[in-house]
N, C-alpha and C positions, 0 to 999 in steps of 0.2 A: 648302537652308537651313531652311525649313519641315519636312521631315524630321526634321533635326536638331535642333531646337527640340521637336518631338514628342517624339524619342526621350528628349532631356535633361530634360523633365518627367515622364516615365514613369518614368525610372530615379530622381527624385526624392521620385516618390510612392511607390516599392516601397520604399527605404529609411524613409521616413518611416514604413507600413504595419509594415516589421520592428521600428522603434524603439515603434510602438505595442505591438506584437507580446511585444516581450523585455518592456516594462514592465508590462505585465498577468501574462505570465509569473511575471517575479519578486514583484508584489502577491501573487496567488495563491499563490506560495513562501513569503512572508513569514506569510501565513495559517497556512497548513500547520507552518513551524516552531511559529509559538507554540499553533497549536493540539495539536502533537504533544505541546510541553512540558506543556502540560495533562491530557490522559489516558493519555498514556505513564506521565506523572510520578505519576499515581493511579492507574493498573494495576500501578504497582512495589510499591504498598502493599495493594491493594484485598485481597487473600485473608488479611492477617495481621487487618487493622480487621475482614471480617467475623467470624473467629475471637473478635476481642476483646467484639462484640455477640453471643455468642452462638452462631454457624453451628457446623456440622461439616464437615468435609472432604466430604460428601458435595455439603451444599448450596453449599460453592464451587465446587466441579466442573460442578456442575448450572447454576448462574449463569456461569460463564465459558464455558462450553459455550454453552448457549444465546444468549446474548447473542455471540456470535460470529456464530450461526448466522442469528442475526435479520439481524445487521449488515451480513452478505452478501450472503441469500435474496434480502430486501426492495428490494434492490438492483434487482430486475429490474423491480419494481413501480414504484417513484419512478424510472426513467430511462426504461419507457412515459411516465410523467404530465407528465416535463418536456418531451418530446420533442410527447405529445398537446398541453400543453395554450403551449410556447414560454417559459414563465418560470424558464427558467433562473438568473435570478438568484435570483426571489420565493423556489424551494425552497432553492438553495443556504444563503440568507440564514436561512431556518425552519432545519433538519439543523444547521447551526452552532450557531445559537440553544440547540436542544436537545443537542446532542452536547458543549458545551462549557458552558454554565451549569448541566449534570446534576452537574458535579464538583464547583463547590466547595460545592454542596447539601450531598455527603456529611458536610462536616464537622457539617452540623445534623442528622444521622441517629439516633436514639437505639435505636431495633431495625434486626437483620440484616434483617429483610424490607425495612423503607423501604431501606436501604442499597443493597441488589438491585436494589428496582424502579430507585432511581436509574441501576446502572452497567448497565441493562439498555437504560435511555433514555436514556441517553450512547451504546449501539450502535444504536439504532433513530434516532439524530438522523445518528450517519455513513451509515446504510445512505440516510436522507434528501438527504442533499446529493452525496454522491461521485460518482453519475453525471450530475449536472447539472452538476458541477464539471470532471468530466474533457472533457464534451462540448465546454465553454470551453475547457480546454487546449487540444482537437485541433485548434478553430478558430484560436486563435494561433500554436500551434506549426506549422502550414502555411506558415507565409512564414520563419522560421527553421530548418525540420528537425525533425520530432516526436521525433524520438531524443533529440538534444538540450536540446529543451525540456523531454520529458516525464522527461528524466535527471536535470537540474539542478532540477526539482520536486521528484525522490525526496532529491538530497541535500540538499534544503534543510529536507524531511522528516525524514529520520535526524538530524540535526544536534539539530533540538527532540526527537528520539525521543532522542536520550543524553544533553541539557543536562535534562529534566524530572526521573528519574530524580535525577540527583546532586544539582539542588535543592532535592529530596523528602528527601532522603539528607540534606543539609545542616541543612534545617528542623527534621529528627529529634534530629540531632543536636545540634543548638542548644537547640532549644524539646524535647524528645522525644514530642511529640502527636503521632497523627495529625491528630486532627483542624485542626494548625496548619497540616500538612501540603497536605490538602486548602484548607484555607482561604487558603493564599499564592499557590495555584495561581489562584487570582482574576484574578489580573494578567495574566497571560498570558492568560487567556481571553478579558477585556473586550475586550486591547489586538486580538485576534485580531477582533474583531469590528468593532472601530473601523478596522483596517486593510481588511476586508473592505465597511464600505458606501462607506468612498473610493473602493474597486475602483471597485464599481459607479455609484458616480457619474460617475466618470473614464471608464468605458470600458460605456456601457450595452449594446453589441450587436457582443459579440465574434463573430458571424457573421460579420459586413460583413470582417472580415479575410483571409478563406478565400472572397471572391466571383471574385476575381480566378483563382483557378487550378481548373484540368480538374476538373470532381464525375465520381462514379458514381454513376448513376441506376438506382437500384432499386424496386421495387415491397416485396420483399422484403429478407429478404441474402439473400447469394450463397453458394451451395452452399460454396466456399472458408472464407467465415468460419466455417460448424461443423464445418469439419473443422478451423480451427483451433483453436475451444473444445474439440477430439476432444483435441488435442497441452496446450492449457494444462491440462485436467483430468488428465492421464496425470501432468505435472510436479507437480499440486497433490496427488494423491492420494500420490506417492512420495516427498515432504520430508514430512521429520518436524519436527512444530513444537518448538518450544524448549524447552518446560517437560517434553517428555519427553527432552528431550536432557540438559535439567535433573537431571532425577531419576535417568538415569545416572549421570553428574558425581560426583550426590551418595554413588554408593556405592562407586568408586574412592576408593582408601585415597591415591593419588598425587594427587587434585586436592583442596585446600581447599576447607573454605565458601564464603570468601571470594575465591576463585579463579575461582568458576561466576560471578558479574556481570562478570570480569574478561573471559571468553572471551565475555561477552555484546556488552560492550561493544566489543569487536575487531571482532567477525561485524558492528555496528553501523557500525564506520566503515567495513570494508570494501565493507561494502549501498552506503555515499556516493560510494563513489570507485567503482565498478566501472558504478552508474548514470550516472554522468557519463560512462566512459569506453565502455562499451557503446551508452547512447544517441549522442552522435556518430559510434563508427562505425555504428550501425546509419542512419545517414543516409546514407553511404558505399558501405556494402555490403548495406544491405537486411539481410531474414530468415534467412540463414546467420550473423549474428552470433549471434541468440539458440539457432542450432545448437549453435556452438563455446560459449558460456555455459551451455548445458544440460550439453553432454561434461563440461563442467571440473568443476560441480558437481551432477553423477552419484554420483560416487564420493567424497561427504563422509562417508558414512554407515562404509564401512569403517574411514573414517581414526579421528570419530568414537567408534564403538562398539567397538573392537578398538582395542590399543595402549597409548602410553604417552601421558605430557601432550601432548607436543610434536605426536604424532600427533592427538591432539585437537584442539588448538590450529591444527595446520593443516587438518584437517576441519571447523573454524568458517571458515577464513580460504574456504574451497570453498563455505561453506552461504550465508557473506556473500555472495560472487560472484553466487548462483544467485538471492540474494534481490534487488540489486540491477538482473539484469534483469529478474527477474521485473516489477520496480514499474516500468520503465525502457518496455524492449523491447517486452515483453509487452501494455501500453497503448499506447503508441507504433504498434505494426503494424495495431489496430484501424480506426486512422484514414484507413487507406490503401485498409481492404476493406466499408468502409459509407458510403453515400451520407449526407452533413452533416445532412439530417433526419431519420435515423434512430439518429444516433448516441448520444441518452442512451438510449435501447432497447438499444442496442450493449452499453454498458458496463456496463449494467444485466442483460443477458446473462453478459459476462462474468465478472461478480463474483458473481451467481449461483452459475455453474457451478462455477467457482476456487472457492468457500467452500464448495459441496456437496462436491467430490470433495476437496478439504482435508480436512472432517468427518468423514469416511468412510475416509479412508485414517489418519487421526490413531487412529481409534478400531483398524482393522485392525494398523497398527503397536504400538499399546498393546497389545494380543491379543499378537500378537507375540512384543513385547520380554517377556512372561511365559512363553511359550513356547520359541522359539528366536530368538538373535541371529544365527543365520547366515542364516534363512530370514525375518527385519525388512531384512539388509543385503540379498540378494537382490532382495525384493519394491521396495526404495528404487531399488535401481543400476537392476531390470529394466524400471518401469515410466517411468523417465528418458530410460533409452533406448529404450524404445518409441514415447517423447514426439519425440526427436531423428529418430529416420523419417520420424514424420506432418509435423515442421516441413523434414524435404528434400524431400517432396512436394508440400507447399506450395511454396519456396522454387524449385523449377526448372518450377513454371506460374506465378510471378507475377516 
């Protein structure tokens, strides 16, 4: 009888554990969409407004570039600091602060430089908070399934990543300002923030949720996790990012203007649905899902850059796919090969390496696409599946 009373309290508390688990989850989702609406919604504008201060095509290049670069690099910096110094929240709370109040600044911007520094400190405020953020993820998503968790994060991401966008769209067209643009985007910011110190009142030490089950104890990490930052750089460097998929688009006589946001927006919900559905199975089946996710989208790049719309069209619906595990799978399996204190170190690794060899292979593919497109489609397909090896050698030692 005492047994069974044990056991009926035990199973009481792991439910109750999960329900803590999923609600912190979805706080943190509710974050993420509004704070998506916010700089998604002012990255949809951010290169016409600097034009209209002033810029040239050079220095938007240069500013979207680097501020990319910062927003990744720096990554590995602030996920040592959270990891050194335990206040996962404190930084989280900072990186937001600055990642989301940098935007509706812009609308008081009167020269293209202030405007810069701003969207420059809008990516050095994500490169802030991201790995202190996911470390919490991986702590919750241990008692629900990190696929899952860390899937229904991404879609709840995409969701603000294509409602910011058309509300920017909307603003324009109502009011026609940018700068009204930026300045509507207020709301969503604040409300991101306000949702964001409940979290942490509600839930101060998402650790305590991940005590309960097996750690890996490391001094280090484990030979395994650089070989699988070997596999995510291979994927990061061989997609090609959007705005040269863009300027493709733009010079087929079969796709409209206003057709290129139309396949943006597609590849957008497909990222939502395929993070949802690849994180639960990767709960199921482990590291062979994000195998079969890298196969499918390998081969967007042909569909993409050769063909007709349709071909196009389904070459987004493949880039969606790829992107979805990416933000899915790809975070999710971190959490299985680093011991819990070292995990914003972890992700601050990853996101590192993923934005360097992003960087590098964006610039090699732009080379490329001026050169030859058979030998941009090759280098995409080849070094995808080069990526899909390193993760079946992973996949049949863990």
């Amino acid at each position: 009888m005492l047994a069974y009373l044990e056991m009926k309290k035990a199973r009481k508390m792991h439910k109750s554990m999960q329900r803590t688990a999923m609600q912190l989850i979805v706080l943190l989702g509710i974050v993420s969409l509004l704070g998506d609406m916010t700089y998604e919604g002012a990255r949809s504008i951010t290169g016409p407004y600097l034009a209209l201060l002033g810029a040239n095509g050079t220095v938007v290049g240069i500013v979207a570039g680097s501020g990319e670069f910062i927003g990744l690099s720096l990554r590995l910096v602030f996920g040592w600091l959270s990891d050194r110094t335990g206040r996962y929240w404190t930084i989280t709370l900072l990186g937001y602060g600055l990642n989301l109040l940098a935007v509706p600044l812009l609308a008081l911007a009167g020269r293209w430089e202030v405007a810069a520094l701003l969207m420059i400190t809008e990516r050095f405020g994500k490169a802030i908070r991201t790995p202190a953020r996911d470390a919490m993820l991986s702590h919750a998503t241990a008692k629900i399934g990190r696929g899952w968790g860390f899937g229904l994060h991404e879609a709840m991401d995409q969701i603000g990543a294509v409602l910011g966008p058309l509300i920017v769209a909307a603003v324009l067209y109502l009011r026609g300002s940018y700068r009204a643009g930026f300045g509507v985007l207020l709301v969503p910011a604040l409300l991101a923030l306000a949702v964001l110190v409940v979290a942490r009142l509600l839930y101060p030490h998402p650790r305590e949720l991940e005590v309960a089950i097996p750690q890996i104890k490391t001094k280090g990490f484990p030979k395994i996790f650089w070989l699988y930052l070997t596999g995510v750089a291979l994927i990061a460097a061989g997609y090609a990012d959007f705005p040269l998929i863009a300027y493709h688009f733009g010079h087929l006589p079969f796709i409209s203007q206003h057709r290129i946001p139309v396949l943006y927006a597609v590849a957008m919900g497909v990222d939502a649905l395929a993070a949802l559905f690849f994180g639960r199975w990767f709960d199921k089946k482990g590291l062979v899902v994000l195998v079969l996710a890298a196969l499918l989208s390998a081969f967007f790049a042909p569909l993409v850059f050769w063909g007709s719309f349709y071909t196009a069209l389904a070459g987004m619906v493949l880039w969606g796919i790829g992107m979805g595990a990416q933000e899915s799978v790809m975070r999710a399996a971190i959490g299985g090969l680093v011991s819990p204190d070292r995990r914003g170190t972890a992700y601050g690794l990853f996101s590192a390496g993923y934005g360097l060899a992003w960087f590098l292979g964006s610039m090699a593919m732009g080379f490329l696409y001026d050169t030859s497109l058979p030998i941009l489609i090759a280098f995409s397909v080849g070094t995808q599946l080069a990526a899909v090896l390193v993760f079946l050698w992973i996949e049949k030692r863990t």
